[in-house]
C-alpha positions as CSV (number, residue, x, y, z in Angstrom):
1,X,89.8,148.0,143.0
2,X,91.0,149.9,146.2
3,X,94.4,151.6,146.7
4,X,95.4,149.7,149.8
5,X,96.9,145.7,150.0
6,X,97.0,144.4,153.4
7,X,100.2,143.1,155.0
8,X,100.5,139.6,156.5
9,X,99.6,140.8,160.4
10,X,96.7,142.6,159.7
11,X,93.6,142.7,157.4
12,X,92.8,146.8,156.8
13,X,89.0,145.7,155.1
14,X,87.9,145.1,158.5
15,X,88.8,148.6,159.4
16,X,87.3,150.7,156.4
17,X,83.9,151.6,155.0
18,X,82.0,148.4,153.1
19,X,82.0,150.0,149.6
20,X,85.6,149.3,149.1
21,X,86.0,148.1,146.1
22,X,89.2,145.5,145.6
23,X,92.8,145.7,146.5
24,X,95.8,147.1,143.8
25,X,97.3,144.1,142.0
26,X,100.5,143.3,142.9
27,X,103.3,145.8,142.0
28,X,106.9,145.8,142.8
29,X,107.9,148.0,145.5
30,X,109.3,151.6,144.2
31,X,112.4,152.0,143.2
32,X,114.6,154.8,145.5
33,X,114.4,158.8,144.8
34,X,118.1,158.4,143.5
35,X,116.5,156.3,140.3
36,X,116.2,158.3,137.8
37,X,112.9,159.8,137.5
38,X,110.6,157.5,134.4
39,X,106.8,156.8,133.7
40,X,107.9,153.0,133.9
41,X,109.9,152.9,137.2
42,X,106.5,154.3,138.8
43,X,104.2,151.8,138.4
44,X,104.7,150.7,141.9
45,X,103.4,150.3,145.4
46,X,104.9,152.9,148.1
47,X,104.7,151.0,152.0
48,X,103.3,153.8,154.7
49,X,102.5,152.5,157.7
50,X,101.9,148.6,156.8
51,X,99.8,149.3,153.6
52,X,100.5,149.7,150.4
53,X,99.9,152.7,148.3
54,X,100.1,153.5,144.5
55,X,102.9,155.6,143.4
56,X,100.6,158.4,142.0
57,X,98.2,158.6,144.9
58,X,101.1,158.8,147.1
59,X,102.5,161.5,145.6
60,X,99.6,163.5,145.8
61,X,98.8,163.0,148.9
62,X,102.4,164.4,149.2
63,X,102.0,167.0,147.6
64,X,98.8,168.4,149.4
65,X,100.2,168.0,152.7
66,X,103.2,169.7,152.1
67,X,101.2,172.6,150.3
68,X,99.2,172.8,152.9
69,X,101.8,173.1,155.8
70,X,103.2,176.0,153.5
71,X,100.2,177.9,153.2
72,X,99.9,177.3,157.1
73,X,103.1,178.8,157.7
74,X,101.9,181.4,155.7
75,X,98.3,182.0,157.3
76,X,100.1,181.8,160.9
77,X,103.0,184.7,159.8
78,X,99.6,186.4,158.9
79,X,97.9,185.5,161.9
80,X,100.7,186.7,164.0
81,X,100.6,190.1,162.6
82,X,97.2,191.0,162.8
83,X,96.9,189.6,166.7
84,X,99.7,192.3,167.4
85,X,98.4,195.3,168.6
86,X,101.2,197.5,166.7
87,X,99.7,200.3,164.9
88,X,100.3,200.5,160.9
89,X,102.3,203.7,161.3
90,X,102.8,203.4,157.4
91,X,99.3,203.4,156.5
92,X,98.5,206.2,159.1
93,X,101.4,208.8,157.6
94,X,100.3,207.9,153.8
95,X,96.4,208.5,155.1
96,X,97.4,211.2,156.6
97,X,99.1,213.1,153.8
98,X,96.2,212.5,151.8
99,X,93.9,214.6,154.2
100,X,96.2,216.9,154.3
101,X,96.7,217.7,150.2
102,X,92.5,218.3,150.7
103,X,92.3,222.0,149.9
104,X,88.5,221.9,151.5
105,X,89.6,220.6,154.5
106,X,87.0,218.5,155.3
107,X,88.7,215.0,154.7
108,X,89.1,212.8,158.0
109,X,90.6,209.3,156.8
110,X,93.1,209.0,159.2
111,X,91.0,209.7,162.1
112,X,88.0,207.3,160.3
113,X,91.0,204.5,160.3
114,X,92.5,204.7,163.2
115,X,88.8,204.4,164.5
116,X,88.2,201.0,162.3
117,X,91.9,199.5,163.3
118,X,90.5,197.3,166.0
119,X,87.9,196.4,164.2
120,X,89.4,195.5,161.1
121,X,91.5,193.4,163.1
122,X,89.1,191.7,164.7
123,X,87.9,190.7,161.4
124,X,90.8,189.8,159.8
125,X,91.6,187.8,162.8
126,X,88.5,185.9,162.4
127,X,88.8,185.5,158.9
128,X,92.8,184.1,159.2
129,X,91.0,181.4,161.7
130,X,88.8,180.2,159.3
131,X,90.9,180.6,156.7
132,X,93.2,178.1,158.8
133,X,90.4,175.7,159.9
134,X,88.9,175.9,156.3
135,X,91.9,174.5,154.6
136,X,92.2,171.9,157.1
137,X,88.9,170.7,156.4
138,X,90.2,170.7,153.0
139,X,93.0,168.9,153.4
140,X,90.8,165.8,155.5
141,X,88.2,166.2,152.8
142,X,90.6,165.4,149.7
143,X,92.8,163.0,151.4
144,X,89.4,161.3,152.7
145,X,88.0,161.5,148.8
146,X,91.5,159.7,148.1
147,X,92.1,157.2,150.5
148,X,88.4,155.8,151.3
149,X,87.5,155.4,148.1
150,X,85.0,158.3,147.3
151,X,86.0,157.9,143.5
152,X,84.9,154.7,142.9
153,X,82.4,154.9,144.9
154,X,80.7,157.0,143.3
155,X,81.5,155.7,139.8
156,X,80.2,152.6,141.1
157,X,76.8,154.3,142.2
158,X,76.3,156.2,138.5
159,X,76.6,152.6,137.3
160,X,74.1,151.0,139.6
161,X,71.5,154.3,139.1
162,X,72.6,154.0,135.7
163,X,71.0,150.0,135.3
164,X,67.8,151.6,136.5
165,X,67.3,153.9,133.4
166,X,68.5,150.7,131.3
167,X,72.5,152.1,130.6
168,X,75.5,150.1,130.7
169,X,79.1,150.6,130.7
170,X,79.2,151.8,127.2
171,X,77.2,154.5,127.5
172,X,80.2,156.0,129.2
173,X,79.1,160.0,128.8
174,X,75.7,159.5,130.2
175,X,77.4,157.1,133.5
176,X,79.5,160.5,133.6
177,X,77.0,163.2,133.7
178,X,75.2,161.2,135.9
179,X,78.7,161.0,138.4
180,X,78.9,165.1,137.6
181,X,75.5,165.0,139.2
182,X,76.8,163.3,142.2
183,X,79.7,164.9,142.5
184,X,78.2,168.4,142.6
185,X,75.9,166.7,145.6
186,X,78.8,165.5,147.7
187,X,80.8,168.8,147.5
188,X,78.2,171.2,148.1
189,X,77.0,168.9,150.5
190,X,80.7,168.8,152.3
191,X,81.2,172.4,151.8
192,X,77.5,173.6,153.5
193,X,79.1,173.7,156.8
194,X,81.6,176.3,156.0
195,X,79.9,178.3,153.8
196,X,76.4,178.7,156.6
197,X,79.6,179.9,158.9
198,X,81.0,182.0,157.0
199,X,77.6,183.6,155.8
200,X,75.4,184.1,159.0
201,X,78.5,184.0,161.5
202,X,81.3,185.3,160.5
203,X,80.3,188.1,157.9
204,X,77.3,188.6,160.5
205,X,79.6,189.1,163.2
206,X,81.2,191.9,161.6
207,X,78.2,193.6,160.1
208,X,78.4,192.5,156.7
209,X,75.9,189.7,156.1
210,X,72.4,190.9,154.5
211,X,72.0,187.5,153.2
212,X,68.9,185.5,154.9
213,X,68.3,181.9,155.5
214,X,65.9,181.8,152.5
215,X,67.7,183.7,150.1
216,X,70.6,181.4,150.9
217,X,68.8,178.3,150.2
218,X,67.3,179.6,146.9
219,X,70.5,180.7,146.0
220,X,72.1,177.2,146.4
221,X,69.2,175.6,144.7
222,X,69.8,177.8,141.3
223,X,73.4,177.2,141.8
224,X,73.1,173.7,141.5
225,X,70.5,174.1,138.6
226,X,72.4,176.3,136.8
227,X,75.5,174.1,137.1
228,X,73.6,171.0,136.0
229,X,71.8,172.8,133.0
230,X,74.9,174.1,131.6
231,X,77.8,172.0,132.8
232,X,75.8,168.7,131.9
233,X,76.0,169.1,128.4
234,X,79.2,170.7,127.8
235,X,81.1,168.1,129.8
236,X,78.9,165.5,127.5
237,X,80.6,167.4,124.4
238,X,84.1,167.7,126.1
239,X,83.9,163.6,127.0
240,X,83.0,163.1,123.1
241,X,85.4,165.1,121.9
242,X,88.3,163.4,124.0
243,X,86.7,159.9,123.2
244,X,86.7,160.4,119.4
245,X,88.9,162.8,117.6
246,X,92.1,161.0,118.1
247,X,95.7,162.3,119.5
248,X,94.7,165.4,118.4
249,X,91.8,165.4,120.5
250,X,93.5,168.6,123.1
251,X,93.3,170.8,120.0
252,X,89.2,170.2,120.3
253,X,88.8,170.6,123.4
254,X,90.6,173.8,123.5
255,X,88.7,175.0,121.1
256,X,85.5,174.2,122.7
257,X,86.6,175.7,125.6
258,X,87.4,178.9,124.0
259,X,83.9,178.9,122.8
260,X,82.6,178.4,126.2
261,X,84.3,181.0,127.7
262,X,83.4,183.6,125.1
263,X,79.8,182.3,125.5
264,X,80.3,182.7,129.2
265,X,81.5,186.0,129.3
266,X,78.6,186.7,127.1
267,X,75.7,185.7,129.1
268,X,76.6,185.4,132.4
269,X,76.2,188.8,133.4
270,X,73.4,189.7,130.5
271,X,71.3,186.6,131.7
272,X,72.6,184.7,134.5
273,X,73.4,187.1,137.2
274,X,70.3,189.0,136.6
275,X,68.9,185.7,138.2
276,X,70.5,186.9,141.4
277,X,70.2,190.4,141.5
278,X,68.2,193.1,140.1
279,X,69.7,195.4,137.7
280,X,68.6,198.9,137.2
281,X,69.3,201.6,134.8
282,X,71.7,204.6,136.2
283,X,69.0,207.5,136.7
284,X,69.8,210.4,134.9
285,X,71.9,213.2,136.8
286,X,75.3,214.3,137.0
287,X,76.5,211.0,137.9
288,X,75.5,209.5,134.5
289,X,76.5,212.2,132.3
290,X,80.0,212.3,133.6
291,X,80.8,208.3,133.5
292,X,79.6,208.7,129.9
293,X,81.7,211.9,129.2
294,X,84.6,209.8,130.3
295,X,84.3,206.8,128.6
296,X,83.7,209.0,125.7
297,X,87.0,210.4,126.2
298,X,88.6,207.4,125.8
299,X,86.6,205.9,123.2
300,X,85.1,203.5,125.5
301,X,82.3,202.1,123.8
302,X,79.7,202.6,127.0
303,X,76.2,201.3,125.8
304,X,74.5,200.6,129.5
305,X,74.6,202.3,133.1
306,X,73.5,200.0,135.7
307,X,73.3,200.3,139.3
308,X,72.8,196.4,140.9
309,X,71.4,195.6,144.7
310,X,74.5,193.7,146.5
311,X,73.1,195.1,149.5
312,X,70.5,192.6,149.4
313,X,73.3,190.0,150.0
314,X,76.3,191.8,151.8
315,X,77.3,195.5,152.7
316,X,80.7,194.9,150.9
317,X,81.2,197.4,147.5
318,X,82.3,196.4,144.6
319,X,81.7,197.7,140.7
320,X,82.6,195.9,137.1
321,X,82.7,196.1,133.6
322,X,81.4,193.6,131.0
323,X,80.5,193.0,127.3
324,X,82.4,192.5,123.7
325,X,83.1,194.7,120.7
326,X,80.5,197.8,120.9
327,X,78.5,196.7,123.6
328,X,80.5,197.6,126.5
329,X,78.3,198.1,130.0
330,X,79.3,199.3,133.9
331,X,77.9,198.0,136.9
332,X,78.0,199.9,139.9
333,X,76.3,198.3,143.7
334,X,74.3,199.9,145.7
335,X,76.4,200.1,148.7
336,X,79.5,201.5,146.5
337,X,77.0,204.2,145.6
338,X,76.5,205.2,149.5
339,X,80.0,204.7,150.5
340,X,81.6,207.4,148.2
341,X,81.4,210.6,146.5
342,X,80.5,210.9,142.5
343,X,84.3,212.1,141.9
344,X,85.4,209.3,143.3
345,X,82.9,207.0,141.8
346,X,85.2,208.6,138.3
347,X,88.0,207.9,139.6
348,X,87.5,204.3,140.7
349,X,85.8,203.4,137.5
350,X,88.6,205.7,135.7
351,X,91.0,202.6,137.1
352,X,88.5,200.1,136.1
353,X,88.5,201.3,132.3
354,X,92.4,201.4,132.7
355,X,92.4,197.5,132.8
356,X,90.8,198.0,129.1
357,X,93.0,200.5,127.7
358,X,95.6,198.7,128.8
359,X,94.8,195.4,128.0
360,X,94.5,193.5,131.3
361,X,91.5,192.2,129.9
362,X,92.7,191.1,126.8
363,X,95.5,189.6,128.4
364,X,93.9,187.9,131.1
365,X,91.5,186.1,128.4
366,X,94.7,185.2,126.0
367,X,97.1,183.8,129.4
368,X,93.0,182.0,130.7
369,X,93.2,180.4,127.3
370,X,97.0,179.3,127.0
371,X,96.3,177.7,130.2
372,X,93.6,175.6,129.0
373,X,95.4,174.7,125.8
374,X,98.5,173.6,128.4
375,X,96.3,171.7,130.5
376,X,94.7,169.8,127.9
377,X,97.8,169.3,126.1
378,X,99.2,167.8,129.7
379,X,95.9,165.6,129.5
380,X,96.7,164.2,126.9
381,X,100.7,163.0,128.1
382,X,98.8,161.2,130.6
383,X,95.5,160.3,129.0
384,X,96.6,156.7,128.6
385,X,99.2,156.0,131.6
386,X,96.4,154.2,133.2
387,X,98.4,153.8,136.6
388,X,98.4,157.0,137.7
389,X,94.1,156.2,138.0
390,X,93.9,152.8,138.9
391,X,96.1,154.1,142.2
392,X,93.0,156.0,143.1
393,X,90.6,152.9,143.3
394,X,89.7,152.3,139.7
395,X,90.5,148.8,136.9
396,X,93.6,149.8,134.7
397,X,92.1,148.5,131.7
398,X,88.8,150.8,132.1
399,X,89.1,153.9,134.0
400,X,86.8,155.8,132.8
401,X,87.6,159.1,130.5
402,X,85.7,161.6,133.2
403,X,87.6,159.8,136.3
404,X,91.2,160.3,134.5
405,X,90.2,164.0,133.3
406,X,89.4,165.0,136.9
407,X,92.2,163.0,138.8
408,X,94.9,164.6,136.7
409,X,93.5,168.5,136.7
410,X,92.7,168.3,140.6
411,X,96.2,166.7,140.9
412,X,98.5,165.9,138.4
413,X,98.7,169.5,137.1
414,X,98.4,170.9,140.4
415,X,102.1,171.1,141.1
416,X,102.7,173.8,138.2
417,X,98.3,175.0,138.6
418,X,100.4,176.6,142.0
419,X,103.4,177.9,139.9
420,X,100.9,179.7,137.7
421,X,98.8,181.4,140.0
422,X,101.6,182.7,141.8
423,X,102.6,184.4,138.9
424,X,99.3,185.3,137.9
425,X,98.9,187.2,141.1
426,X,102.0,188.7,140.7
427,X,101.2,189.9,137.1
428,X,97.7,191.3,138.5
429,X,99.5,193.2,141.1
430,X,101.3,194.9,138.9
431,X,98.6,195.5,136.7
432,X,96.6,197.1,139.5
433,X,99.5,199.5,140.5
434,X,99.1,200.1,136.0
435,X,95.9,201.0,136.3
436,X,96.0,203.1,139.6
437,X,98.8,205.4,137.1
438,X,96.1,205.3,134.2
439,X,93.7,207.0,136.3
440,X,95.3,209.2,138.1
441,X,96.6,210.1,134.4
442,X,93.0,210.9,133.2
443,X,93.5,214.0,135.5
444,X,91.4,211.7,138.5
445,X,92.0,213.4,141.7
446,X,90.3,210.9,144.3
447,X,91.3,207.5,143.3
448,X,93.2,207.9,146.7
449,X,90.5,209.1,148.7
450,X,87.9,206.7,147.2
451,X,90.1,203.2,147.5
452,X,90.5,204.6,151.3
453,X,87.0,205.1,151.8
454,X,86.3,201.6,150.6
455,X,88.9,199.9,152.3
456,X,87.6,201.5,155.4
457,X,83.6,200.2,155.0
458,X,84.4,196.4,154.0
459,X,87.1,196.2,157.1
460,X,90.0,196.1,154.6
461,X,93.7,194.6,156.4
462,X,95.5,197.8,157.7
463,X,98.7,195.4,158.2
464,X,100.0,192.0,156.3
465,X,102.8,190.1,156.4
466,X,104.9,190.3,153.4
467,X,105.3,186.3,152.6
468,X,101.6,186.3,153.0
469,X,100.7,189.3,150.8
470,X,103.1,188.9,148.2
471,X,102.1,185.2,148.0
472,X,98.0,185.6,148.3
473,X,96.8,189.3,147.3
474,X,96.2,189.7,144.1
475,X,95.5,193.7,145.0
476,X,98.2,195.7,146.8
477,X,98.3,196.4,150.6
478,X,96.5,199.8,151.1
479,X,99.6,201.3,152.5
480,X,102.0,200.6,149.0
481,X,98.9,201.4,146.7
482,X,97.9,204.6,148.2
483,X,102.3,205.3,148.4
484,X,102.4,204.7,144.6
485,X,99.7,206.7,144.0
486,X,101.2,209.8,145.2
487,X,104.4,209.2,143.6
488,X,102.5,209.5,140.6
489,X,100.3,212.3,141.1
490,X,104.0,214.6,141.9
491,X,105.2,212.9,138.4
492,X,102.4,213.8,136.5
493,X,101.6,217.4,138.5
494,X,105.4,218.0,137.7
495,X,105.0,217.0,133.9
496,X,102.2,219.5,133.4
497,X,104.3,222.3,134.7
């Protein structure tokens, strides 16, 4: 069945695509906002421009756009900075003083930043753009999914593929994998155009792109092999689990998702990444001996040293941490390696193993966890108000389990999904300024210089807006980090006095 009934003085099947599939039943219009707010007043049709709409689609569709023009506001207050060719007199004076606390007197940041300004404009002018354009496309995309019927559609196609290899209707988890299949299709196939911009225009306009046209390809074609093998058959066991264990059923599927992300954090960087990139040992030298001495001091439990070749993809830096209990490894790229000095090598991974001693970590994987648990539990609220599907396209009396799982956590629980990440960002920020103190607390001296260095190779934003940072980055601006940072280093040069 389709969203969408026809009024008297026009017929809208003429006007949209042949696989529509049926029209809503007939509902009673919705009652006003001033109702008070129950399940049972909104089983109900919503009139927009001569058609109507299901209460639930409706709603999302409000939703979206109104997210949407916020996060526009947002990009163009971001947008409006970075056009402006008003120096970040902040980020020069903080820059500068760093320089000058350099007893060898070789440091130049400030000059080396003030030479990158235009350019790191220019980059993060193109990147607002897209971002802009990007979530635009996003916005026609999901409201296009919605309203012409992609849903059923689709579901409709798993069935008919499905008849082929002799399944019906109740084989319900293999008609779903089958729909995963397709799904995977349609969104990488809707998201190509953006990401071949974004590869081999954008990040090659600005000198960052290493990635060629047949590395690309081969790296979408294990993407999608990787998602099938492993997402196949853990969606199979999530479907079961819902199916078959009852009210109860979110306490199962938390628990298998707990299990999967353990498993996850297990293999993915032991087996799956080195799919994608080469890992090599850390040669011996003074670099290796000190990043063991110093997880040694800490009683990190440092098995492995590798060094991994993200140049092969993009000049951008970057270095992580991975593994459970006593087997504990770093990973440092290639280009991090040739962008900065041993020391500060330390000191960056000194912040790095800060997030351990500290317990970002841990934490993140508890608050990751409590969200599934929530989400499922949400699930479940709604598992059986079959109205809030059958807006989208799809027979009240047999939506299928997949179709209601993925409606509600694309847009049911998107409302408080945005209320959590902000606060998630907000909680990482601080635990980034945390972790910046821990370092500098291991007697680090160039965290400051290092983070500088970095920020200056990968084109890093010398300015933001405030709504726009606050709301989006999950890291500092450059200018409050590297301010913090000295605040700290006068409290703890004080304290050893």
């Amino acid at each position: 069945m389709w969203p969408f009934e026809p009024v008297p003085v026009m017929d809208p099947t003429s006007l949209l695509p042949t696989f529509m599939l049926g029209q809503l039943p007939d509902l009673p219009a919705c009652p006003s906002f001033s109702t008070i707010l129950e399940w049972s007043n909104y089983d109900c049709n919503v009139k927009v421009a001569g058609f109507s709409v299901g209460f639930s689609m409706f709603a999302v569709i409000a939703f979206t756009c109104s997210v949407f023009a916020f996060e526009l506001m947002l990009d163009l207050r971001q947008r409006a900075v970075i056009s402006s060719d008003e120096q970040p007199t902040k980020l020069y004076s903080v820059v500068g003083a760093i320089d000058a606390a350099d007893k060898t007197k070789k440091s130049n940041l400030k000059k080396q930043i003030m030479e990158k300004f235009v350019s790191s404009q220019a980059y993060g002018l193109d990147k607002i753009n897209f971002s802009i354009f990007s979530q635009f496309y996003g916005l026609i995309e999901g409201c296009g999914f919605m309203l012409l019927g992609a849903y059923p559609y689709l579901w409709k196609l798993s069935i008919d593929l499905g008849a082929k290899l002799s399944w019906t209707e109740a084989d319900e988890i293999k008609l779903s994998c089958l729909f995963f299949v397709l799904m995977t299709f349609a969104g990488e196939a809707t998201g190509l155009p953006l990401s071949i911009y974004s590869t081999f225009f954008l990040e090659k306009k600005h000198g960052f792109n290493k990635t060629t046209p047949k590395l690309f390809v081969k790296d979408k074609i294990q993407s999608i092999i990787l998602t099938f093998a492993i997402g196949s058959p853990v969606l199979a066991l999530l479907l079961y689990i819902v199916k078959s264990t009852g009210e109860l059923f979110y306490l199962y599927a938390w628990a298998l998702m707990f299990v999967f992300s353990v498993t996850m954090m297990t293999i993915y960087p032991a087996f799956i990444m080195p799919i994608f990139n080469k890992f090599d040992p850390l040669p011996e030298g003074d670099l290796k001996t000190s990043i063991e001495a110093l997880a040694s001091s800490i009683n990190y439990p440092l098995t492995k040293l590798f060094i991994i070749d993200g140049s092969k993809r993009s000049s951008h830096s970057n270095a992580f941490m991975f593994g459970f209990g006593k087997n504990k490894r770093i990973v440092l790229f290639d280009t991090l390696m040739k962008q900065v000095t041993n020391d500060e090598i330390l000191s960056i991974l000194g912040h790095e193993l800060g997030h351990w001693a500290l317990s970002h970590t841990l934490v993140n994987f508890v608050v990751t966890q409590l969200y599934f648990g929530a989400a499922f539990f949400g699930y479940g609220l709604c598992l059986n108000t079959n109205y809030l599907y059958s807006a989208f396209g799809f027979d009240r009396d047999s939506v299928p389990t997949l179709i209601s799982l993925i409606l509600f956590m694309l847009y049911f629980w998107a409302p408080l999904d945005k209320v959590i990440s902000f606060l998630l960002t907000i909680n990482t920020r601080m635990a980034e300024f945390a972790a910046d103190r821990y370092s500098i607390g291991l007697g680090m001296k160039t965290l400051q210089s290092g983070l500088t260095k970095i920020h200056i190779e990968n084109l890093g934003s010398m300015k933001s807006d405030k709504w726009y940072s606050t709301y989006h980055y999950s890291h500092p601006p450059l200018a409050e980090r590297l301010e913090a940072m000295a605040v700290e280093e006068k409290r703890v040069a004080g304290k050893s006095k």
